[in-house]
N, C-alpha and C positions, 0 to 999 in steps of 0.2 A: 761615617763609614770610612774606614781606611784604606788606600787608595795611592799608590805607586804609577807615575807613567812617567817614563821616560821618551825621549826624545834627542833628535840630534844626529841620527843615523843617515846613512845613504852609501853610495859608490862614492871613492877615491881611487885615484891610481896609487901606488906602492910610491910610497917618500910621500904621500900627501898629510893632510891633519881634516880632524874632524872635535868636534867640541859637544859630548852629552850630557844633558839634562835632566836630573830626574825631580819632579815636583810631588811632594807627598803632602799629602788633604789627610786629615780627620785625626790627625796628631804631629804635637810639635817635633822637629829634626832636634831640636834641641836639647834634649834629653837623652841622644841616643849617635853612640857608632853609626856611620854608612858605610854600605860597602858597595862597590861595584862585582859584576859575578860575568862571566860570557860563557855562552853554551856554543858551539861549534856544529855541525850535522855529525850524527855518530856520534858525539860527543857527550861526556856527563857535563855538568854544570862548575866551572869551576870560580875560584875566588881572584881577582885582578889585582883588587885595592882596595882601602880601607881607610876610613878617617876618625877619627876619637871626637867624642859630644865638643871638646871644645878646638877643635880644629889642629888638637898634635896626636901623637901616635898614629903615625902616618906610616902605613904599610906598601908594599908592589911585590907582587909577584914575579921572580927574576925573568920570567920571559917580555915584561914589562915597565922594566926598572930604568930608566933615564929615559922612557921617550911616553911616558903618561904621567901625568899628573893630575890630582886628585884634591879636589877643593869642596868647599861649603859655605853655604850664605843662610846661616840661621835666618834672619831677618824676612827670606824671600823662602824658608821653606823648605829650598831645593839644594841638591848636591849638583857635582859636575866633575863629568872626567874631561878633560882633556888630553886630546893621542896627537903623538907626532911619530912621523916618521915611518908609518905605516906599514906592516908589510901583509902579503898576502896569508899568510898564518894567523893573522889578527882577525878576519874575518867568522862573523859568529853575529846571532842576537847578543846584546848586551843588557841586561840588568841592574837594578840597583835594590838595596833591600836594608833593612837597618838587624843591629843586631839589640835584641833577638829580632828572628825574621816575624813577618804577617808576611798577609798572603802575596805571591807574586803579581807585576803588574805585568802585559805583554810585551816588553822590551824594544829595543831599538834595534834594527838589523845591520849592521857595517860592513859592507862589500868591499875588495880591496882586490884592486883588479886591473889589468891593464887594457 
């Protein structure tokens, strides 16, 4: 069964970092782009970041761009954003999902809040 959870989420204050997880079960990362997605309240679902099967074509979304970073560990499975710098516009569940997609996992919620 295929099987996205992510993790990693919580409250920060604005300037802070947070570090997400996403582990996928019932097929290899290896094979396949990840991306990260964040939906906002009100919000459609949009695209963050993005990594290629062998860890280059490395994309960001300019509202994103020098303060997330986005990595992959074939070996363990799992991706990972990494956010710094935080600001209150950043908050949203976060996502992860390979391309092509399967099905969504429940995501991570990132509060950014003082």
């Amino acid at each position: 069964q295929v099987q996205l959870v992510e993790s990693g989420g919580g409250l920060v204050q604005p300037g802070g970092s947070l570090r997400l997880s996403c582990a996928a079960s019932g097929f290899t990362i290896r094979g396949y782009a990840m991306n990260w997605y964040r939906q906002a309240p009100g919000e459609e679902r949009e695209l963050v970041a993005g990594i290629g099967s062998n860890g280059g074509s490395i994309n960001y979304a300019d509202s994103v761009k020098g303060r997330f970073i986005i990595s992959r560990d074939n070996a363990k499975n799992t991706a990972f954003l990494q956010m710094n710098s935080l600001k209150p516009e950043d908050t949203a569940v976060y996502y992860c999902n390979r391309s092509p997609t399967v099905q969504w996992g429940k995501g991570t919620l990132v509060t950014v809040s003082s």
